[in-house]
N, C-alpha and C positions, 0 to 999 in steps of 0.2 A: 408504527410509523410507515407511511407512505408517501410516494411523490403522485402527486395528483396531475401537474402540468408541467410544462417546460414549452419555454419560449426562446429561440433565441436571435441572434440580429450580426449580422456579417460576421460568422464565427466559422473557421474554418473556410469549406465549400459551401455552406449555410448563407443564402441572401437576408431570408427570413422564412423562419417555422416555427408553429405553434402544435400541441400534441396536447393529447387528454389521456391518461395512461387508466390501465386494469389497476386492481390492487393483489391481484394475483402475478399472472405471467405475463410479458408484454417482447415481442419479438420484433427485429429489424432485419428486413430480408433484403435483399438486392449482390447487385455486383459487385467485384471488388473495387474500391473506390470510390463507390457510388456516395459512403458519408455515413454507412453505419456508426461506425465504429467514434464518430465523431460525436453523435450524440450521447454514445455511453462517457465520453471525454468529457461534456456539458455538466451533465448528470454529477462527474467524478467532479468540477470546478464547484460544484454549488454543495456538496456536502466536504470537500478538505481544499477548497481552497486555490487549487491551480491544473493543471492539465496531470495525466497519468504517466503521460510519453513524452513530453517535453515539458522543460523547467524555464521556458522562456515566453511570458507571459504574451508580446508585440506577436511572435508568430503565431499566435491564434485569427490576429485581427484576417478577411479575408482580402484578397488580393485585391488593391485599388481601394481598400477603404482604410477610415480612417479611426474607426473604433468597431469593438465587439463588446455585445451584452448577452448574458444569459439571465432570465428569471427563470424560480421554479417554486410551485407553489406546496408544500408539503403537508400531508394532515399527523397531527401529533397530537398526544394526549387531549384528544377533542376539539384540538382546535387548527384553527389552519394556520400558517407560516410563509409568508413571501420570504425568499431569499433572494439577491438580487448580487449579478457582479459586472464591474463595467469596465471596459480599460480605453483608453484613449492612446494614440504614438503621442510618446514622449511623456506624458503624465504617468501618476502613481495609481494602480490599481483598486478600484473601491467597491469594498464588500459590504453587502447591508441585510440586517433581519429585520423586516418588518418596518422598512424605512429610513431603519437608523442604521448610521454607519461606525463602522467597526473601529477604534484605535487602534487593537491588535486584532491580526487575525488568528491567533493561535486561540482565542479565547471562543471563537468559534469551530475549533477542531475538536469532534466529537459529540456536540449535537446532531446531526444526521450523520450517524455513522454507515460504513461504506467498504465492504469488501470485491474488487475487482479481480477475476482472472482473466490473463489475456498472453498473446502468444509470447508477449514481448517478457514473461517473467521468465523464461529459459533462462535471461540474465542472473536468476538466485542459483542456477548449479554452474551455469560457466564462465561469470566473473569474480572479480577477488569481494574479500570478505565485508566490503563496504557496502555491496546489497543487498549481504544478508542482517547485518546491521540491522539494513532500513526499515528491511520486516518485519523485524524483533518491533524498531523503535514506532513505526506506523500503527503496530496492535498497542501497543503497551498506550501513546499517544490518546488514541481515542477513547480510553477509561481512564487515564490520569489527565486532570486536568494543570500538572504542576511539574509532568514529565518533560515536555518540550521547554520549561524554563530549564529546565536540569541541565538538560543537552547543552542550550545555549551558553547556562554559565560554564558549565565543563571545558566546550571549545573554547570561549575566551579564553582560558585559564589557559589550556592546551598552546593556543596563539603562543598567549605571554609566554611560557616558559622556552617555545623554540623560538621563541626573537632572542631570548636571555642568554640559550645557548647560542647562540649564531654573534650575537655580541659580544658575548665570552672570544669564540674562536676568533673576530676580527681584532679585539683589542690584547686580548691574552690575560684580561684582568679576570680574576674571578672572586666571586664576593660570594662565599660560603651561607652569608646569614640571608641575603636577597635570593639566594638558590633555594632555601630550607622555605620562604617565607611562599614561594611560589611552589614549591611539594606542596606544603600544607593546603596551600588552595586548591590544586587537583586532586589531592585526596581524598580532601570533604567532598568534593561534587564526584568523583569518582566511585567513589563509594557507596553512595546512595542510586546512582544511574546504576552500578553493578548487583546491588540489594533487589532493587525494582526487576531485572532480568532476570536474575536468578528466580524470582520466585513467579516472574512468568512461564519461566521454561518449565519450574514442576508441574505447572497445570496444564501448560499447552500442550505437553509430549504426551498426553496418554490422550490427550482429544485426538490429536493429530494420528495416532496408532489405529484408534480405534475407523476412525473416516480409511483412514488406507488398508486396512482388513475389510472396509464394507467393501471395498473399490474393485477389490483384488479376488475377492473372496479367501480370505488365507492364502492364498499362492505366491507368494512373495514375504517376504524376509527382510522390513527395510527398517533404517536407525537412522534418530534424529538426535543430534548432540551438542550441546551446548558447550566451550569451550570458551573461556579467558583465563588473561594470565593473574585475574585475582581469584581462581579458582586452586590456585595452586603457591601464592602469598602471599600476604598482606604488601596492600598497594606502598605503602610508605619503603616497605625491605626493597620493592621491586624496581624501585627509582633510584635508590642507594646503592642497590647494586648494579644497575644501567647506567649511573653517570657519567663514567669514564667512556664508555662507547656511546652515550648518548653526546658528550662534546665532541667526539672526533666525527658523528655522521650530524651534529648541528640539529637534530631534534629526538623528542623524546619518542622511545622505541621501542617500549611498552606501556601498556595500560587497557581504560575500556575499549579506547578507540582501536584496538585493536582484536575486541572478540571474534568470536565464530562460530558458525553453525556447519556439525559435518552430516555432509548424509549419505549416507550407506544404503547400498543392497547385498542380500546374502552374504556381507561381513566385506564389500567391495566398495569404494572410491562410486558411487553415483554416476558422476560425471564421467567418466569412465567405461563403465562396463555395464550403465542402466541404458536398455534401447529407449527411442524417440516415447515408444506409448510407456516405458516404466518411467520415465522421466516426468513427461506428462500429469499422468496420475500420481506419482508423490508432489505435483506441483500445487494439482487440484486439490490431493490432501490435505496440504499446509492452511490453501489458502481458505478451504471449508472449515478449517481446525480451526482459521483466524475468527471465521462466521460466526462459529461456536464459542466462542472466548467473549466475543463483543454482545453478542445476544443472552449473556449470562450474565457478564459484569456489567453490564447497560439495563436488562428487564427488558427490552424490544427487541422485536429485528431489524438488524440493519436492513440496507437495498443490496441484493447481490448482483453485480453484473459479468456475466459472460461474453467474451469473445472472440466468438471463431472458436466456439469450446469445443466441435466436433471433431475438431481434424484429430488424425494419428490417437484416435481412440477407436475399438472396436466396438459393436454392436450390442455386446453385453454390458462391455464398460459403458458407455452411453446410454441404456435406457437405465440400469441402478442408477448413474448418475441424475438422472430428469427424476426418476422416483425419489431419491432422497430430497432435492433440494425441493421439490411440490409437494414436501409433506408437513404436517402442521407446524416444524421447529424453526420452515425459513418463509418470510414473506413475501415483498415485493422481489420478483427478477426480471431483469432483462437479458436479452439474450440478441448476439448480429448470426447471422446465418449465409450462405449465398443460395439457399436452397429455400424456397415457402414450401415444395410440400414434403423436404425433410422435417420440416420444422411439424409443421399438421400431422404426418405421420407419426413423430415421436410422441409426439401429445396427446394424438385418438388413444395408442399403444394404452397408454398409463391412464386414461378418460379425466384428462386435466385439460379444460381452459384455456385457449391462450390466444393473445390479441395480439395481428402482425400487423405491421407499417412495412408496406413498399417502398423500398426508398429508390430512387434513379438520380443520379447526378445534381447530387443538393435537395432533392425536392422528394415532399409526403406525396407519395401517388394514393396509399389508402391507409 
C-alpha cells in the first residue's frame, strides 16, 4: 500500500497543493513553519480520520476561509482508492472512499493503516496514564476492526455508573440491584477491552525490545510494562471492593480505564533519569514496534511518517535508524527535515532514493 497523491484546499497554511509521492522515501524540507509538518497532518486525516495534534476538526480550516478539503489517492491491492475529507464552519465532517460517504467513521480506521513519530509523543513519558492508553488503544484499533466499538461501549457504561454514584451521593438513596446491574455491564465490556491488551502487550513487548537493542546497539537496559488493575483481580472483586470509596469520591476508581504502561531504564523511572536522546529513542522504539505489530497483523505496510526525527539523536543513531526503516520490512516514508542536504546526505550515506519537496510558506517550490 501506497499513497500516490494528496491534494489539498485551505487546510492549515495550505491555499492549495497538489503532490505526486515516491513509493519509497519522500521528504519535506524547509523552515520551521514553513508547513511541513502539515502535510504529514493531511496524510494522518486521510488514513484515521482527524488531525495528529489537534482534536478540533474547525481549526484546520485556513484563516479567512471557510472550508478545508484533503484528497488522497492510494494504491492497494492493485487497485487505486480516492479518499476524500471535507469540513465546512459549523457542518459535520465528511469522509468518503471512493465517492461514497461514510456513516461511521471508525469503520474506516485501519484500512490505510498509519504509524507517525513526531516530537509531540514526549507526551507518552511525561503525561499521566491516558496517553499511554491511546497507544495501546490506536495499534490494537487498526487490526481490530470491533475494538473501538468496545471502547465506546465501555465508556458509556463507565458514564452511567459515575452519574449512579453522584446520584447516590446527592440523594442518599442507594439501590444495591441498579448498582450490581451497572457492574455487570462494565464488566462484560471491561473484560474483553482488558483480554484484547493483554495479549497485545505479549507480542508487542519483545518487538518493541528487539527495535531498541538495534537502536542502542545493547547499551542500554530498557522495560516496557504493562500494568492494570485486572492484572492483579477479577474486575467484578475490584468494584466490590472500591464501592465505598468509589461513593465518597462520586466515580469509579478502578478498572481498564485506568491501565498503564511503565517504562524503565536500567531498572529507573524513564521519565526521570532517561536523557532527551534515551527518551527519544525508546520513543522511536515503541512507535517502530507499533510499525511492526500493524505490518504483521495487516499483511502490508503501513505509511510511516517522521517528524523532525533528527533532532537530539546522534549520528549513529540516525543513520541505523534511515537503514532500518529503508529496508524491505517498511514501505512508503515520509520524513519533514529543515535541512535538504541533511536529508541527501543521509540517503547517499545508506544509497537509498529519496524524493524532496521544498516547502516555503504554504507553497511546493519543488
Amino acid at each position: 500500500m501506497w499513497l500516490q497523491k494528496l491534494s489539498v484546499l485551505n487546510f492549515k497554511n495550505y491555499s492549495e497543493a497538489e503532490l505526486s509521492f515516491s513509493d519509497t522515501v519522500n521528504a519535506f524540507t524547509g523552515n520551521n513553519g514553513a508547513g511541513k509538518t502539515n502535510l504529514l497532518d493531511a496524510i494522518h486525516y486521510l488514513s484515521l480520520c482527524k488531525s495528529y495534534f489537534n482534536p478540533i476538526d474547525s481549526q484546520q480550516i485556513r484563516q479567512g476561509e471557510d472550508l478545508f478539503m484533503i484528497q488522497g489517492t492510494f494504491h492497494k491491492d492493485d487497485n487505486d482508492e480516492v479518499i476524500y475529507c471535507g469540513l465546512k464552519r459549523s457542518q459535520k465532517k465528511k469522509f468518503k472512499r471512493n465517492k461514497k460517504e461514510y456513516q461511521r467513521l471508525a469503520d474506516h480506521i485501519g484500512l490505510f493503516p498509519l504509524v507517525m513519530i513526531s516530537p509531540n509523543d514526549i507526551s507518552l513519558i511525561i503525561e499521566g496514564s491516558e496517553e499511554r492508553r491511546k497507544f495501546i488503544d490506536n495499534a490494537i484499533s487498526q487490526t481490530d476492526g470491533h475494538y473501538l466499538d468496545e471502547l465506546i461501549i465501555y465508556n458509556r457504561n463507565l458514564t452511567n455508573r459515575n452519574a449512579l454514584l453522584r446520584q447516590i451521593a446527592i440523594s442518599g438513596k442507594y439501590d444495591p440491584t441498579l448498582m450490581e446491574i451497572y457492574d455487570d455491564q462494565l464488566v462484560e465490556s471491561g473484560n474483553r477491552i482488558f483480554e484484547k491488551r493483554k495479549a497485545f502487550m505479549q507480542e508487542f513487548t519483545g518487538i518493541f525490545n528487539n527495535h531498541y537493542s538495534y537502536l542502542c546497539e545493547d547499551a542500554e537496559q530498557v522495560e516496557l510494562v504493562y500494568d492494570s488493575p485486572l492484572l492483579h483481580d477479577d474486575f467484578e472483586t475490584i468494584l466490590k471492593k472500591n464501592l465505598e470509596r468509589d461513593r465518597i469520591l462520586e466515580r469509579t476508581s478502578s478498572g481498564i480505564h485506568k491501565d498503564e504502561l511503565n517504562f524503565s531504564i536500567h531498572g529507573m523511572v524513564l521519565k526521570k533519569f532517561g536523557s532527551q536522546g534515551q527518551q527519544k529513542s525508546f520513543l522511536i522504539a515503541l512507535k517502530l514496534a507499533q510499525y511492526t505489530f500493524l505490518h504483521k497483523n495487516k499483511g502490508f505496510e503501513p505509511l510511516l511518517l517522521l517528524d523532525d526525527i533528527f533532532d537530539k539523536l546522534d549520528d549513529a543513531r540516525t543513520t541505523k535508524l534511515m537503514k532500518m526503516v529503508s529496508d524491505k520490512d517498511f514501505g512508503q516514508i515520509f520524513i519533514t527535515d529543515t535541512s535538504r542536504n541533511r536529508i541527501e546526505e543521509i540517503f547517499r550515506k545508506i544509497d537509498v532514493p529519496v524524493n524532496i519537496f521544498d516547502i516555503e510558506k504554504g507553497n511546493i517550490l519543488s
